[in-house]
PyMOL Python script that loads the backbone (N, CA, C, O; Angstrom):
from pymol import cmd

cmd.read_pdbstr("""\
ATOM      1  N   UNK A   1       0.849  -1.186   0.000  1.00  0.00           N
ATOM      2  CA  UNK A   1       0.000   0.000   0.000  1.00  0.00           C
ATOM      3  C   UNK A   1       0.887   1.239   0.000  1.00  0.00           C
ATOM      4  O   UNK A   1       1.695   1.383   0.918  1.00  0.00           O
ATOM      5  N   UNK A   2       0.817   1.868  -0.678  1.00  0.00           N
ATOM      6  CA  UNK A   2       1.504   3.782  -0.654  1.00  0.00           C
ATOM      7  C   UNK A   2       1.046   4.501   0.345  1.00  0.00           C
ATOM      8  O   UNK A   2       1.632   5.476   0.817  1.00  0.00           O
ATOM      9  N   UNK A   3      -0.329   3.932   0.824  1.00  0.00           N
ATOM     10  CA  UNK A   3      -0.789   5.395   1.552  1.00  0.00           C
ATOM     11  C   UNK A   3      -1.577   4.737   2.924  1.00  0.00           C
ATOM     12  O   UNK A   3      -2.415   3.868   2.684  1.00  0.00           O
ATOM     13  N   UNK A   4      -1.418   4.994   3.890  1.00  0.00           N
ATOM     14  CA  UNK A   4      -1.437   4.739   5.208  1.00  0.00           C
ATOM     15  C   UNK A   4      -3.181   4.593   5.153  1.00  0.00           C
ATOM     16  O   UNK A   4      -3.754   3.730   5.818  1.00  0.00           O
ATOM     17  N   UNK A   5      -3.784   5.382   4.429  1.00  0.00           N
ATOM     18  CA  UNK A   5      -5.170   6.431   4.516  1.00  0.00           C
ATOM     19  C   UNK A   5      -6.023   4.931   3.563  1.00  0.00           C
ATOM     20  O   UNK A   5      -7.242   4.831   3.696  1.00  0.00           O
ATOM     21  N   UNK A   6      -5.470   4.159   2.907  1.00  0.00           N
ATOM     22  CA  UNK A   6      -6.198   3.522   1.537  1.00  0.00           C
ATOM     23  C   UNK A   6      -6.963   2.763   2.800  1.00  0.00           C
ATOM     24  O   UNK A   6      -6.755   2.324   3.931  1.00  0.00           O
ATOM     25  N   UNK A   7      -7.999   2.925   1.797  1.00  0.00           N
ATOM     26  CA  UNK A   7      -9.109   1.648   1.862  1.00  0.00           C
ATOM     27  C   UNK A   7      -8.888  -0.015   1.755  1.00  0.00           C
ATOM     28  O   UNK A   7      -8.028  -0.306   0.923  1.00  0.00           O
ATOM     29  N   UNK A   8      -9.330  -0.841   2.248  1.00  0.00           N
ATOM     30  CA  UNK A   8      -8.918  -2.541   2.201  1.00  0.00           C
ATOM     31  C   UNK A   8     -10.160  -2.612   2.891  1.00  0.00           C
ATOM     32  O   UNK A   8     -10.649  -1.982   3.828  1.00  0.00           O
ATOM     33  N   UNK A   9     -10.723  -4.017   1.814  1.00  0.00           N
ATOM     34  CA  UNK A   9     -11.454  -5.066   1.990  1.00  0.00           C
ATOM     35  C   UNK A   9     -11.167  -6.086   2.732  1.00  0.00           C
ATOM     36  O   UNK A   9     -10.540  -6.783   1.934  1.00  0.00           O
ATOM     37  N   UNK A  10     -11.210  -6.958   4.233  1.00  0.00           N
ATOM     38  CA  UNK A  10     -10.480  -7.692   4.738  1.00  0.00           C
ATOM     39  C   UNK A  10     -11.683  -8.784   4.676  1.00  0.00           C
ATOM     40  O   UNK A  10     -11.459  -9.811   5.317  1.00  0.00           O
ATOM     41  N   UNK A  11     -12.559  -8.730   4.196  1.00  0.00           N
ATOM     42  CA  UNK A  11     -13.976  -9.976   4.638  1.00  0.00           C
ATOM     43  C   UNK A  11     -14.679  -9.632   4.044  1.00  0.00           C
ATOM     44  O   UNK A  11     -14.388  -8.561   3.511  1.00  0.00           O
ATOM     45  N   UNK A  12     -16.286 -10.322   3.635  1.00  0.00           N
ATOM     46  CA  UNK A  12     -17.055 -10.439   2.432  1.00  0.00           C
ATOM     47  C   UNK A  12     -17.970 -11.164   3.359  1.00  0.00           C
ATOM     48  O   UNK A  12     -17.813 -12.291   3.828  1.00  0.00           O
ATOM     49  N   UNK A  13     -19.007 -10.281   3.554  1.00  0.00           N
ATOM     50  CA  UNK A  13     -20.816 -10.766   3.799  1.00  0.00           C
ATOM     51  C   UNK A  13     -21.541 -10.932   2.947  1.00  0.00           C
ATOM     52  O   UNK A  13     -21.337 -10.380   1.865  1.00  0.00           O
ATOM     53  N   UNK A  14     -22.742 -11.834   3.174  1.00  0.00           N
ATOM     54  CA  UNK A  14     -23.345 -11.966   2.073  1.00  0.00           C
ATOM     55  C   UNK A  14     -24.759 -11.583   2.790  1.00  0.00           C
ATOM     56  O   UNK A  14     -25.095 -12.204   3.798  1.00  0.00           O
ATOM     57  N   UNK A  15     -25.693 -10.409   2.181  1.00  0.00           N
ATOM     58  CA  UNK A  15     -26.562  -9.996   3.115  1.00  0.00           C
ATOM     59  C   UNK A  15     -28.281 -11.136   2.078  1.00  0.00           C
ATOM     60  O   UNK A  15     -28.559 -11.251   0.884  1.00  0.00           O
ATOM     61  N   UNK A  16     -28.658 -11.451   2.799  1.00  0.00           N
ATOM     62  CA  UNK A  16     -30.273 -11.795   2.540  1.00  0.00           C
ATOM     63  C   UNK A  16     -30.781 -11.099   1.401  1.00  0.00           C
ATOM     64  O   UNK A  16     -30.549  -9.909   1.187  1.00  0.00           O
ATOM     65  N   UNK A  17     -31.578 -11.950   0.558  1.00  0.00           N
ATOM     66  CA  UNK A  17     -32.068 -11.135  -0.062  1.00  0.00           C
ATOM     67  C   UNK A  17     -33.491 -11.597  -0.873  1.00  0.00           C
ATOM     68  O   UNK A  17     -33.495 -12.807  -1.104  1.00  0.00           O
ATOM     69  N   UNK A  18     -34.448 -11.026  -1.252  1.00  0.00           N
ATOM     70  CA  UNK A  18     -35.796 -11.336  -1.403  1.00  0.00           C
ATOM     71  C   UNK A  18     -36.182 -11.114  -2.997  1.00  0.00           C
ATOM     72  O   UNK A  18     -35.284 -11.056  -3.837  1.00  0.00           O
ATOM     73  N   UNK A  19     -37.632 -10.989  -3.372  1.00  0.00           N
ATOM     74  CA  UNK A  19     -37.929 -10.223  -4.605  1.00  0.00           C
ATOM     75  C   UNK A  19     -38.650  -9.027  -3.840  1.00  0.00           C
ATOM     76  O   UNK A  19     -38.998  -9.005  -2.659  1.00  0.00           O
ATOM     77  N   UNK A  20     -38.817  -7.811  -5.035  1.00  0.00           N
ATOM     78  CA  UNK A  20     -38.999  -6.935  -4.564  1.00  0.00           C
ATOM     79  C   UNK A  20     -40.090  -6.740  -4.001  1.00  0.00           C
ATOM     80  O   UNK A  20     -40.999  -7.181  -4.703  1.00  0.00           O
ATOM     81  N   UNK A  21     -40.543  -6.167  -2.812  1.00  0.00           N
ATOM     82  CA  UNK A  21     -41.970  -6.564  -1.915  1.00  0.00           C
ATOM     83  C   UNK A  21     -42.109  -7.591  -1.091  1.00  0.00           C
ATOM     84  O   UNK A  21     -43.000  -7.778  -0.262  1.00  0.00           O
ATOM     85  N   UNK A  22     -41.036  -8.361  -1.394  1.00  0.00           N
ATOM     86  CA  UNK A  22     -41.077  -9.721  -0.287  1.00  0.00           C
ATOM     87  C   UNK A  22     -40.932  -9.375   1.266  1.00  0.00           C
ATOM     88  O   UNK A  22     -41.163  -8.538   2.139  1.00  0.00           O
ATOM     89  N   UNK A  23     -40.329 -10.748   0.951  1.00  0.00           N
ATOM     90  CA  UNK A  23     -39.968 -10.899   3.116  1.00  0.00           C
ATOM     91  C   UNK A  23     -39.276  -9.826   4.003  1.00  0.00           C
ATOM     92  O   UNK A  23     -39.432  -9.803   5.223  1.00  0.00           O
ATOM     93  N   UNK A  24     -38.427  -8.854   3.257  1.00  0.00           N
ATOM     94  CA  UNK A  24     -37.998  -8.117   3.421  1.00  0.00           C
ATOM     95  C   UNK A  24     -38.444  -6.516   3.682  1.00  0.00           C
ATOM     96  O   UNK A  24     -37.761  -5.642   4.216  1.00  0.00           O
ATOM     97  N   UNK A  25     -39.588  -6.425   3.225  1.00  0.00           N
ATOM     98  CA  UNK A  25     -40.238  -5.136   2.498  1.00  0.00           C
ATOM     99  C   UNK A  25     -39.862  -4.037   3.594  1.00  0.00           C
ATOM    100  O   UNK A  25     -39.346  -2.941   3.373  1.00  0.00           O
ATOM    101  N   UNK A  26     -40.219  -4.550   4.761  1.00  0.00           N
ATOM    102  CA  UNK A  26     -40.382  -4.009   6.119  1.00  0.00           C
ATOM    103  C   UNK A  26     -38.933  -3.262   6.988  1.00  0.00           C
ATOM    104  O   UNK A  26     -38.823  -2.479   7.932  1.00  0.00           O
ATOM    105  N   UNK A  27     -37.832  -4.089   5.965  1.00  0.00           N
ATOM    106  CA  UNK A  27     -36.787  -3.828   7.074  1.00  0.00           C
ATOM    107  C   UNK A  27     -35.925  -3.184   6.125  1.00  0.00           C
ATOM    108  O   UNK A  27     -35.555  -3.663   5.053  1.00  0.00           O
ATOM    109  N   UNK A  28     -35.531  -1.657   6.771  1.00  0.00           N
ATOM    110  CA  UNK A  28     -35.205  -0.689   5.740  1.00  0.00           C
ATOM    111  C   UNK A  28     -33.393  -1.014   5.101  1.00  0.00           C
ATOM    112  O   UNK A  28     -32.476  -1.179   5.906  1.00  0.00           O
ATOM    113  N   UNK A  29     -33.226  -1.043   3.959  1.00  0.00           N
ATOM    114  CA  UNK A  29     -31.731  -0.991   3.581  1.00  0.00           C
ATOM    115  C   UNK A  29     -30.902  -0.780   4.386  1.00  0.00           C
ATOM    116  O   UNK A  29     -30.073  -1.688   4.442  1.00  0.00           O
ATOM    117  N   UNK A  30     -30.697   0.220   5.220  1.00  0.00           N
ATOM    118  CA  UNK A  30     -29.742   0.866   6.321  1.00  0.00           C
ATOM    119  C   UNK A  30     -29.237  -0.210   7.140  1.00  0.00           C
ATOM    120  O   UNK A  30     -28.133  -0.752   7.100  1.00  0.00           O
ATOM    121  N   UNK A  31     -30.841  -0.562   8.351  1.00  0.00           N
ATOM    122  CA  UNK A  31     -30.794  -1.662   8.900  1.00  0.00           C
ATOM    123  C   UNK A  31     -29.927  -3.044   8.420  1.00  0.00           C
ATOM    124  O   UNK A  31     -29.188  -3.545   9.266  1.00  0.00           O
ATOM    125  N   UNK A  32     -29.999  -3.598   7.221  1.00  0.00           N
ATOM    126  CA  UNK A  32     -29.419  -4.307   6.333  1.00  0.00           C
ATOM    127  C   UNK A  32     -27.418  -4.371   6.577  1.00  0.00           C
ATOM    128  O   UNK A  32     -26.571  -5.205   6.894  1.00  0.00           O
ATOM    129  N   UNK A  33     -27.490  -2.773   6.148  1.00  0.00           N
ATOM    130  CA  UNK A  33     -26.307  -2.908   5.814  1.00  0.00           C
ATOM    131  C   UNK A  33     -25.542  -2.688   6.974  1.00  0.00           C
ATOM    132  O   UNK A  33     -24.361  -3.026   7.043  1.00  0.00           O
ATOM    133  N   UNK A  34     -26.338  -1.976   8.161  1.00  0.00           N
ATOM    134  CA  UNK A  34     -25.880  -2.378   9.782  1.00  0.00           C
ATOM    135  C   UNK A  34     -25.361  -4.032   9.713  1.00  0.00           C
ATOM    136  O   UNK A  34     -24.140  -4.186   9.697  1.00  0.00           O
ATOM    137  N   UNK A  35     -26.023  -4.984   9.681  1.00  0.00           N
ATOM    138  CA  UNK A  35     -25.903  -6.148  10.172  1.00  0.00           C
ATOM    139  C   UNK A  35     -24.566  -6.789   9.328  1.00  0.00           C
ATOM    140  O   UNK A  35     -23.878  -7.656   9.866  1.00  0.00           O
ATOM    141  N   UNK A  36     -24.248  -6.270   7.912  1.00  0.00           N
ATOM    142  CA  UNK A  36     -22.821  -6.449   7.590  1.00  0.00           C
ATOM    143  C   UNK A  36     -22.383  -5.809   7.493  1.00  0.00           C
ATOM    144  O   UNK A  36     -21.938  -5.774   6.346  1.00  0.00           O
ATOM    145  N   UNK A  37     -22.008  -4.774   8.242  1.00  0.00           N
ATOM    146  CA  UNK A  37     -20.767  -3.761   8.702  1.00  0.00           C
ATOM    147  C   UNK A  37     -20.580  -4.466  10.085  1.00  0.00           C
ATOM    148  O   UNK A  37     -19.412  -4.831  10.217  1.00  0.00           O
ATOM    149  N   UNK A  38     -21.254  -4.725  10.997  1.00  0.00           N
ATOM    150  CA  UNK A  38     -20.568  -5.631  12.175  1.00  0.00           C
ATOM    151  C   UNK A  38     -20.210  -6.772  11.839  1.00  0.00           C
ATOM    152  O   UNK A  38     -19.235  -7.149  12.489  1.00  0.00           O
ATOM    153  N   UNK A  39     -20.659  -7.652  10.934  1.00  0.00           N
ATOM    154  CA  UNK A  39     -19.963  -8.659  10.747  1.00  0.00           C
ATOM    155  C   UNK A  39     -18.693  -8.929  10.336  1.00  0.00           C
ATOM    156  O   UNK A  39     -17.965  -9.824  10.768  1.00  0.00           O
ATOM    157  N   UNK A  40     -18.368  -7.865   9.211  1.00  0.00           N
ATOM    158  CA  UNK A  40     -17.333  -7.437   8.713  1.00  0.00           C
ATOM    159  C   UNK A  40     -16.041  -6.997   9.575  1.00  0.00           C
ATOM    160  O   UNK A  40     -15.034  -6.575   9.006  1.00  0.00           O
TER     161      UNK A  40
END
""", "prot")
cmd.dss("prot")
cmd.show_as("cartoon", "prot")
cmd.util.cbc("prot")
cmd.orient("prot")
């Protein structure tokens, strides 16, 4: 890496996922992407 500051990928979630209107409808994107940023 050159730069102290760079970005790195160290792990890979794989979040749930529905058709549109499904099982999901209810639980907003954000929420979502909460649950793989801690996993991560």
């Amino acid at each position: 890496m050159s730069n102290r500051d760079d970005i790195v990928i160290v792990s890979g979630v794989r979040t749930p996922f529905s058709k549109f209107g499904g099982a999901f409808k209810k639980i907003h994107s954000k929420d979502l992407s909460v649950i793989v940023i801690k996993e991560s």
